[in-house]
C-alpha positions as CSV (number, residue, x, y, z in Angstrom):
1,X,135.8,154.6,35.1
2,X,136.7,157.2,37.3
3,X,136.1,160.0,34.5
4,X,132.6,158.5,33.7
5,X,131.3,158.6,37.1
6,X,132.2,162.3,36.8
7,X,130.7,163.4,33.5
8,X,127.6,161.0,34.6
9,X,127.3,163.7,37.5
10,X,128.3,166.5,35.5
11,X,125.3,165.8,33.7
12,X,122.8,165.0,36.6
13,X,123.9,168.2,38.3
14,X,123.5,170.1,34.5
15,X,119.8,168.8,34.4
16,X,119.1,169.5,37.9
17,X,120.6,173.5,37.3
18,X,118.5,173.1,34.4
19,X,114.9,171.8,35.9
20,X,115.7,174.3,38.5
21,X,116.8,177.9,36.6
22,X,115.0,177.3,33.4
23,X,112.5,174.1,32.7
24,X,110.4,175.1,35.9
25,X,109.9,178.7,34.9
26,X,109.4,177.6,31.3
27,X,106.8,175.2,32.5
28,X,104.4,177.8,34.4
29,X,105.0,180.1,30.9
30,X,103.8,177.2,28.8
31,X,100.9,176.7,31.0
32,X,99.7,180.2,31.1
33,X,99.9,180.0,27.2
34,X,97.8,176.8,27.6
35,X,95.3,178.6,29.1
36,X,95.5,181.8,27.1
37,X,95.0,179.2,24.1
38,X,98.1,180.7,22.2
39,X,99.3,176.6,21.0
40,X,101.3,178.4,18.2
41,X,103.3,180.1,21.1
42,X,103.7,177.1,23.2
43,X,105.2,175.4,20.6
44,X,107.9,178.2,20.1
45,X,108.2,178.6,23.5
46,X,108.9,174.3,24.3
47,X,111.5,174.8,21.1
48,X,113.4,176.8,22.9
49,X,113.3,175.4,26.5
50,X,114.7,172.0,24.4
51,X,117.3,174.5,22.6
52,X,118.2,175.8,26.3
53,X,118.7,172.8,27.5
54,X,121.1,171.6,24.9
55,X,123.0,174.9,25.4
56,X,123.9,173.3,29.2
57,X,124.9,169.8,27.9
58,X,126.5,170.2,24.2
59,X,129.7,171.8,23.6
60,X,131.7,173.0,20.5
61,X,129.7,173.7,17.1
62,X,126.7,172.0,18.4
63,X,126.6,173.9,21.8
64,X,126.5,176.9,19.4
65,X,123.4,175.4,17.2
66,X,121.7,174.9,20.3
67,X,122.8,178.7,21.3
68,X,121.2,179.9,17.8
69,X,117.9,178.3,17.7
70,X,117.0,178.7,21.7
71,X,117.6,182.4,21.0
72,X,115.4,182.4,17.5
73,X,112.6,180.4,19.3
74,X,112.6,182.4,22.5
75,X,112.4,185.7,19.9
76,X,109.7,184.2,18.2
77,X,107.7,182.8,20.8
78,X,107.2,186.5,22.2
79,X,106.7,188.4,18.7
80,X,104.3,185.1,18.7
81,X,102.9,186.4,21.8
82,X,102.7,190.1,20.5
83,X,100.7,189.1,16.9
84,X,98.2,186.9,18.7
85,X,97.5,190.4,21.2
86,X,97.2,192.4,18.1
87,X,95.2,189.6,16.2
88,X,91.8,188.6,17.4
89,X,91.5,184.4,17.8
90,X,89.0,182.1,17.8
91,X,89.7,180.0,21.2
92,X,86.7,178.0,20.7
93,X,85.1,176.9,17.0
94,X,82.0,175.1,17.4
95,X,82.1,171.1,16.3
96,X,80.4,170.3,13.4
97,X,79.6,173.8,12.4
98,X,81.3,173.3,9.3
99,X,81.6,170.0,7.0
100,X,83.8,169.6,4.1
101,X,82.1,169.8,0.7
102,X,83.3,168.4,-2.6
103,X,81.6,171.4,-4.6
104,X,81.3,174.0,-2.6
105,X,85.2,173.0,-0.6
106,X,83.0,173.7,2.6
107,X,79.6,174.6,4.0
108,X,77.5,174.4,7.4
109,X,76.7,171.6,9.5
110,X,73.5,169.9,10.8
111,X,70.8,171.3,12.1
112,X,71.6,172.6,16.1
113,X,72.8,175.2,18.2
114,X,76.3,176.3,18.5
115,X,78.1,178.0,21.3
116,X,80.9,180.2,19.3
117,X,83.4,182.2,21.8
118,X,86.3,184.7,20.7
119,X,88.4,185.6,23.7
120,X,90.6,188.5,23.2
121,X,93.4,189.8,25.5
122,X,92.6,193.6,27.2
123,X,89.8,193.5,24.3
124,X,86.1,192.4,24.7
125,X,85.8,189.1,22.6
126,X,82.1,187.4,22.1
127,X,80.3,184.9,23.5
128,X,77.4,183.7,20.9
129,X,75.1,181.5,20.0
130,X,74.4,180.2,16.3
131,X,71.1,178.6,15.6
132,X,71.3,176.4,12.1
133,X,68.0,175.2,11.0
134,X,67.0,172.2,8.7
135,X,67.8,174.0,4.8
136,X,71.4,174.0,6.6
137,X,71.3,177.5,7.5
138,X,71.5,180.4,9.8
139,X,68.1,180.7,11.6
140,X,65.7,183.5,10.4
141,X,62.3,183.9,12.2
142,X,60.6,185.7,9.6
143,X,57.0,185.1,8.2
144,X,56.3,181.7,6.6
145,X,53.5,182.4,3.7
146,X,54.2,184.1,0.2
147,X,57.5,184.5,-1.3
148,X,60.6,186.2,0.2
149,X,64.1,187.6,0.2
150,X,67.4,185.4,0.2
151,X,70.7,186.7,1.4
152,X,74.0,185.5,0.0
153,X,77.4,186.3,1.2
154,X,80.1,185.7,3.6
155,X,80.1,186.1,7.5
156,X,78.7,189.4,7.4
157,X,75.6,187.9,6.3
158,X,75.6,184.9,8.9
159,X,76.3,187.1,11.4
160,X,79.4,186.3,12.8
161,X,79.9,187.3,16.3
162,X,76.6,187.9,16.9
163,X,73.6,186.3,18.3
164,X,70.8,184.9,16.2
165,X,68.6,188.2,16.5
166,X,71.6,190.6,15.7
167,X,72.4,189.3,12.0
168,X,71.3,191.2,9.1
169,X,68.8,189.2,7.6
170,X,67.0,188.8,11.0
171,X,66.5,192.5,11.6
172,X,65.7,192.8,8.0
173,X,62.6,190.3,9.0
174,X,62.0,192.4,12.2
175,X,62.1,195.6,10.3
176,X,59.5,194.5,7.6
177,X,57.2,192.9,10.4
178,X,58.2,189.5,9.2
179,X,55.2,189.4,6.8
180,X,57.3,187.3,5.0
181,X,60.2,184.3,4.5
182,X,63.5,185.5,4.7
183,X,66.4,183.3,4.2
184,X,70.0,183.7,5.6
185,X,72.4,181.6,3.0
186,X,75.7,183.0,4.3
187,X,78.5,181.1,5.5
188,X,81.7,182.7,6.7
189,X,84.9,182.5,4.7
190,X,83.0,182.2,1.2
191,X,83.2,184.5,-1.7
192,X,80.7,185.0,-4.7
193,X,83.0,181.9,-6.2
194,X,81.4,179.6,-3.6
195,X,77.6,182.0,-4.0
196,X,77.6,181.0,-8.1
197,X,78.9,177.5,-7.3
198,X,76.1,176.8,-4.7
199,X,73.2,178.7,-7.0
200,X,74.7,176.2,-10.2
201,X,74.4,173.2,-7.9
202,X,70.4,173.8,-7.7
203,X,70.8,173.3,-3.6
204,X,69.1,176.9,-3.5
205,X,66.5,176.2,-5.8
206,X,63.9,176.2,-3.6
207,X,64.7,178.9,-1.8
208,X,65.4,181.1,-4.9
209,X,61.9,179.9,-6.8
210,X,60.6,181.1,-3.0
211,X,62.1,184.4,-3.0
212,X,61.1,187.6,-4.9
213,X,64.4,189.2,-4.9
214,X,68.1,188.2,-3.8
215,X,70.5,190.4,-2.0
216,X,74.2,189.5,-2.5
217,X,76.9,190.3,-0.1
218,X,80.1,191.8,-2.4
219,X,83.5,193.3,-1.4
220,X,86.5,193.7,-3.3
221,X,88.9,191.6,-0.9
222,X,86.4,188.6,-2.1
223,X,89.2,188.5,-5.1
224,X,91.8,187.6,-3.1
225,X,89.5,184.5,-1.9
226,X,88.4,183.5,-5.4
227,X,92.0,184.1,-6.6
228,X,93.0,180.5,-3.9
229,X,95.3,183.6,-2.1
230,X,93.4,182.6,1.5
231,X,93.3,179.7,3.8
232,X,89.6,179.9,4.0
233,X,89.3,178.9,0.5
234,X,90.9,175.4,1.0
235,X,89.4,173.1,-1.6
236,X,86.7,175.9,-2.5
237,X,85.4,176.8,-6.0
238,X,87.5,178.9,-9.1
239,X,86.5,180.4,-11.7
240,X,87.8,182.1,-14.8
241,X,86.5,185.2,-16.7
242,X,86.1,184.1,-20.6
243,X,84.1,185.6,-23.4
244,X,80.8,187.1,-22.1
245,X,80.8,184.3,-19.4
246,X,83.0,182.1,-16.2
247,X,84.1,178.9,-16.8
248,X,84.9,176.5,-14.2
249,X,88.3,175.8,-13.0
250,X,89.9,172.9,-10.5
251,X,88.9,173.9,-6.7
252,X,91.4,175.5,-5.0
253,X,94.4,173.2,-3.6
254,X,95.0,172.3,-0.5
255,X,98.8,173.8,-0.2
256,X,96.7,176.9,0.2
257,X,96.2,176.3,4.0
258,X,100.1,176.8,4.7
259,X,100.8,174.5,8.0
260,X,102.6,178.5,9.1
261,X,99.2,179.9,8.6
262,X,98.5,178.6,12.4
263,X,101.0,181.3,13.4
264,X,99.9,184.7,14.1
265,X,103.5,185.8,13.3
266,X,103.0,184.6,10.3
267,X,99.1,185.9,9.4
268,X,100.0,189.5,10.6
269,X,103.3,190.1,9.3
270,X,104.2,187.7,6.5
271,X,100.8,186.6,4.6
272,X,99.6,189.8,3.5
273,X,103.0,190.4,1.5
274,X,102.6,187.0,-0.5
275,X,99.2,187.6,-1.6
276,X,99.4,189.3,-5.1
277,X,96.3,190.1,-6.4
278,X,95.8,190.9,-10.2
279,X,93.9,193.4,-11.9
280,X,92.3,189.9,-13.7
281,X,91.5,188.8,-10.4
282,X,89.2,191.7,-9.8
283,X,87.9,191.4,-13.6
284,X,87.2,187.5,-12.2
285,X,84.9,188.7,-9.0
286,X,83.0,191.3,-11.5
287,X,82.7,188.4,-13.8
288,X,81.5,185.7,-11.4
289,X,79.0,188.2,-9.3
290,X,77.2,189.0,-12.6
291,X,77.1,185.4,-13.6
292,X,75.5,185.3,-10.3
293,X,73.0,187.9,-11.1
294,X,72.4,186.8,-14.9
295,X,71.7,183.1,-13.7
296,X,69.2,184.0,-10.5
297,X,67.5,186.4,-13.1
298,X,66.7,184.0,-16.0
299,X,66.0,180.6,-14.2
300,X,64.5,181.9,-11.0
301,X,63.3,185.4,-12.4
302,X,64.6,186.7,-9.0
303,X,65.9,190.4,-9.2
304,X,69.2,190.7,-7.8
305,X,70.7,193.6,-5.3
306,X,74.2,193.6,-4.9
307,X,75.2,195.1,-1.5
308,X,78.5,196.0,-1.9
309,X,81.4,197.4,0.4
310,X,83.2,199.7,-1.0
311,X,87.5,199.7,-0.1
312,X,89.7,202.2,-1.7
313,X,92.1,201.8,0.2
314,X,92.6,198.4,-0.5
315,X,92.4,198.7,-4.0
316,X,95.3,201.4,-3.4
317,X,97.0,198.7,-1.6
318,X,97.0,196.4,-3.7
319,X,97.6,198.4,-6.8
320,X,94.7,197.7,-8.9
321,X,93.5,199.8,-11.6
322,X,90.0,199.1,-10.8
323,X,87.9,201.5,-8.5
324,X,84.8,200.5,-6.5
325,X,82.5,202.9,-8.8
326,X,83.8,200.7,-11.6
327,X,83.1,197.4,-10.1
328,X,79.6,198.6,-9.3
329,X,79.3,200.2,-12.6
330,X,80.4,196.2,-14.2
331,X,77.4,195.1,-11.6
332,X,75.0,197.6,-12.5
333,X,75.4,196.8,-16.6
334,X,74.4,192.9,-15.6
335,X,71.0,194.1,-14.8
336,X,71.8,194.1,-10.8
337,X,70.5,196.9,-8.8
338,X,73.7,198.1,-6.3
339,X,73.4,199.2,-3.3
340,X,76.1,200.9,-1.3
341,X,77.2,199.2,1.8
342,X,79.4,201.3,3.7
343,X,78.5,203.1,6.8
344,X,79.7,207.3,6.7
345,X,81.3,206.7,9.5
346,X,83.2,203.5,9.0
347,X,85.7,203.5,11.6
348,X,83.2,204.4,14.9
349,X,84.0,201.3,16.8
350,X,80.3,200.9,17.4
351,X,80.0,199.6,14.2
352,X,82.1,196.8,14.7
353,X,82.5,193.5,16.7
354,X,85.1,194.9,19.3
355,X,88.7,193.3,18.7
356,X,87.1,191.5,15.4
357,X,85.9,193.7,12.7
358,X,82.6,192.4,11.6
359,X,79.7,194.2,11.8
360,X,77.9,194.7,15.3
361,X,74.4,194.7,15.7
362,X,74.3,198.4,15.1
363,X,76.0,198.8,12.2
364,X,73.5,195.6,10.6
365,X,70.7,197.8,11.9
366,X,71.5,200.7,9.9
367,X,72.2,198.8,6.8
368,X,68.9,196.4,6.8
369,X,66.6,200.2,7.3
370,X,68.7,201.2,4.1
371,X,68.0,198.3,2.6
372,X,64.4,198.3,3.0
373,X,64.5,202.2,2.2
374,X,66.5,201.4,-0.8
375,X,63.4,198.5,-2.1
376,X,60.5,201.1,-0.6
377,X,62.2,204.2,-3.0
378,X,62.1,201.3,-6.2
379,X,59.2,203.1,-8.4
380,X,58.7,200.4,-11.0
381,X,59.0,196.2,-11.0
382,X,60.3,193.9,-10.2
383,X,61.3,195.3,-6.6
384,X,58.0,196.8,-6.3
385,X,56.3,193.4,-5.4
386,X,53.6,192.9,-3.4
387,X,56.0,191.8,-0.5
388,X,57.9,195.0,-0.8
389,X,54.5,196.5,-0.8
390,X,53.3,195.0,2.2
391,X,56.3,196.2,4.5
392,X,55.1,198.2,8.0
393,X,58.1,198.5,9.5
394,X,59.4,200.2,12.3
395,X,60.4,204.0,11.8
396,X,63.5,204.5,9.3
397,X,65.8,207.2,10.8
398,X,68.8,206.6,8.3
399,X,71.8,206.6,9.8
400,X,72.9,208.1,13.2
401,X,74.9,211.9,12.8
């Protein structure tokens, strides 16, 4: 009885050591992670305060378990801490901005404004404001009579990290004195998989039977979306190259959001080593985009432009045979003008979202006055409409020495 009351004691004076030394401090790091909004680290970190605490009251093999994964959890939690520094995060992602889609896996929400906010540590994040309009999609005030252009793409069309009057297809409008409708059809995460999906669908129809030409956001890395190798493809369209054509495959599973992929750890270190991209998954975005092009040409008798971004050095990465000059060559021989997307100077940091990598208003700027260039320098039809015709835009410098 004797010997109880004294390991009963043992262990209140253990816990109290405990609360004291470890659990309190613990408790203010956990916090401050609360705050910071690093959850993947809070959970590492409240892994290892219960590992710690086992360490005081277990003994033997057990003891040493506890020993083991306190040690492994603290390790983590602050390489945890580290990636998410190096790794820009969305704190806050707007409600409702995106709604699950049987076809398309995902694609934007009603009709509102969203507040979007990426808060970076010793790096300037964003604060923004998306306006979605009734056809579903990011706001364009453009002109409202005759027909127009559409954009398709990915978050570089949208505009992600930037404000309404900052996206591409808005200063497009601006630049050709919105004399007429311009549509922004991007969403962020999709590639041309989810693009040939949505034009199939006939949701775009009217949009596409209002436009006189299309412009189509492409970049090689889209394979890796199409190929189900990325969590922002969950549930989203796949396709398969096949004799002059694409035919269409199951959407992508769900086991392709991993439950580690909420882990910077885990996105920075680990990720981009399991994603092994074929030489057929490239032949599969060349096959899908011109699909693209071939379909938006004979039902809509739109024109297509491809605006592509061209990435050596991931194709080098990767270890592809394929070049960018022959993916735009593959583009070019579907009857799709291409026009070249990169910047000369591609690393200034003014061309980018700081701590985020999309394109900043600047760099959009530049692009939209080559794009119009681009359409003005088109001698013959079809991009020599009387839209293209019309433009009066503001002076085209090129871009900035």
């Amino acid at each position: 009885m004797i010997k109880n009351k004294s390991n009963s004691a043992d262990v209140r004076h253990t816990s109290a050591m405990f609360i004291l030394r470890f659990a309190l401090p613990l408790l203010i790091i956990i916090a401050a992670l609360w705050a910071l909004g690093m959850k993947s680290a809070i959970a590492l970190a409240t892994l290892g305060t219960v590992s710690l605490y086992g360490v005081l009251v277990l003994r033997g093999p057990l003891q040493n378990l506890a020993i083991a994964l306190a040690t492994a959890a603290i390790a983590l939690a602050i390489t945890e801490c580290v990636a998410v520094v190096i790794t820009p995060r969305i704190i806050t992602t707007p409600p409702g901005l995106y709604v699950p889609d049987a076809e398309l896996g995902y694609t934007l929400g009603k009709p509102g404004r969203y507040r979007s906010r990426r808060i970076l540590i010793g790096t300037p994040g964003y604060d923004v404001n998306y306006t979605i309009n009734a056809k579903a999609m990011r706001q364009v005030d453009a002109g409202h009579d005759g027909k127009g252009v559409i954009f398709l793409g990915d978050s570089f069309v949208f505009g992600l990290g930037l404000n309404d009057a900052d996206t591409l297809p808005q200063i497009f409008a601006r630049l050709t004195k919105q004399r007429f409708p311009v549509f922004n059809a991007g969403v962020p995460g999709w590639s041309p998989a989810n693009v040939l999906a949505e034009i199939q669908s006939g949701r775009l129809d009217k949009m596409l039977s209002d436009s006189d030409f299309a412009v189509q956001f492409v970049a090689p890395w889209h394979a890796e979306r199409m190929a189900c190798n990325s969590g922002q493809t969950v549930y989203g369209p796949k396709y398969q190259a096949v004799d002059g054509g694409v035919q269409r495959l199951r959407n992508c599973p769900p086991e392709t959001a991993s439950i580690f992929s909420a882990f910077s750890i885990f996105n920075t270190l680990i990720a981009p080593h399991l994603r092994h991209l074929t030489n057929n998954d490239i032949a599969n975005l060349v096959a899908v985009t011109r699909e693209s092009v071939k379909l938006v040409k004979e039902k809509y008798h739109v024109p297509m432009i491809i605006y592509y971004l061209r990435d050596p050095g991931y194709l080098q990465r990767v270890s592809l045979s394929w070049t960018d000059d022959q993916i735009m060559a593959a583009f070019r021989s579907s009857g799709a003008q291409v026009l070249d997307y990169t910047l000369a100077d591609g690393n200034n940091p003014r061309y980018r979202i700081g701590g985020d990598g999309h394109p900043s208003a600047l760099a959009n700027r530049i692009r939209a006055e080559r794009l119009v260039n681009f359409m003005q320098a088109q001698g013959d039809a079809p991009l020599s409409n009387p839209s293209v015709k019309r433009l009066v835009g503001l002076p085209l410098s090129g871009e900035p020495k």
